[in-house]
C-alpha positions in Angstrom: 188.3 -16.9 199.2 189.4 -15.5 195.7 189.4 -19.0 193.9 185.9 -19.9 195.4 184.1 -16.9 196.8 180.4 -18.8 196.5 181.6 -21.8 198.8 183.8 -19.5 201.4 180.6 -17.4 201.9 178.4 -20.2 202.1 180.9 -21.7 204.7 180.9 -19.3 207.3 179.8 -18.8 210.7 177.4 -15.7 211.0 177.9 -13.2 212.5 181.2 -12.5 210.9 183.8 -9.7 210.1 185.1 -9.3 206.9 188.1 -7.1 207.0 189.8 -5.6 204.3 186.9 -7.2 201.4 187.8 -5.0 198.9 191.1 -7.6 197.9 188.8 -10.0 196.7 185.7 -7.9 194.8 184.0 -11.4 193.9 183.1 -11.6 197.5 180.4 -8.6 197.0 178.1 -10.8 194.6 178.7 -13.9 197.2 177.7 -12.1 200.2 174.9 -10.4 198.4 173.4 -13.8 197.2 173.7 -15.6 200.8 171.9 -12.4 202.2 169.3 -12.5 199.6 168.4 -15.9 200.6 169.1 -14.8 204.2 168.1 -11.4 204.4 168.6 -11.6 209.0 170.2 -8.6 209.9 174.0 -8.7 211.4 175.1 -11.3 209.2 178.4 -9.5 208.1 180.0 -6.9 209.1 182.7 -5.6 206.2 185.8 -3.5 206.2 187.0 -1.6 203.5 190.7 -0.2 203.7 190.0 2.0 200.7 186.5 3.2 198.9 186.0 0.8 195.8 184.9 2.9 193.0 181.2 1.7 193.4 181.1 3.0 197.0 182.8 6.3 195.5 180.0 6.7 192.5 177.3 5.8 195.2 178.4 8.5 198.0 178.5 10.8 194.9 174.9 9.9 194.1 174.2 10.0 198.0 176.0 13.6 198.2 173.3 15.0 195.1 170.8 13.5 196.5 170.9 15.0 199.8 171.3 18.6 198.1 168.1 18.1 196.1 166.3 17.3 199.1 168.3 20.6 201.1 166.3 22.0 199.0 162.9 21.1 199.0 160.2 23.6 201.0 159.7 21.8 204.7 156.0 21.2 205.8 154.5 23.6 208.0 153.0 20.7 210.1 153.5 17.0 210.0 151.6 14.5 207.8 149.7 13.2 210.7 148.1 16.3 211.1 147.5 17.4 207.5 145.6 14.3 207.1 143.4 14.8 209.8 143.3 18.9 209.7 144.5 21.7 207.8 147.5 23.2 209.1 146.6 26.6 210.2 
């Protein structure tokens, strides 16, 4: 897998488990271009045994993110019903 990630994606059998994908990082891009191509859903299924630093900067993001919307006034009604009444 680490000398040739490209052909050991392109060789397996979906669905499959990857465990442990953060040893070989170059797998990321591989999987990423097969699913491009392929975008089914359930194709992999990957294990981390530790957060790679993207996944760290992305929960980060994720984490702000949710606070900024914590924070945003909630609608009185739904949108359904704003677009065909006023709430009220």
């Amino acid at each position: 897998a680490a000398s040739d990630p490209t052909g050991f994606v392109a060789g397996l059998s979906v669905p499959v488990v990857l465990d442990e994908v953060q040893r070989v990082p170059d797998l990321l891009l591989a999987i990423k271009v097969r699913v491009d191509r392929d975008p089914a859903p359930g194709q992999f299924l990957l294990t981390l045994a530790q957060p790679t630093q993207e996944a760290e900067q992305r929960d980060h993001h994720d984490r702000r993110r949710k606070q900024a919307a914590d924070h945003r006034p909630t609608l009185e009604c739904p949108v359904t019903t704003i677009e065909k009444q006023q709430c009220g």
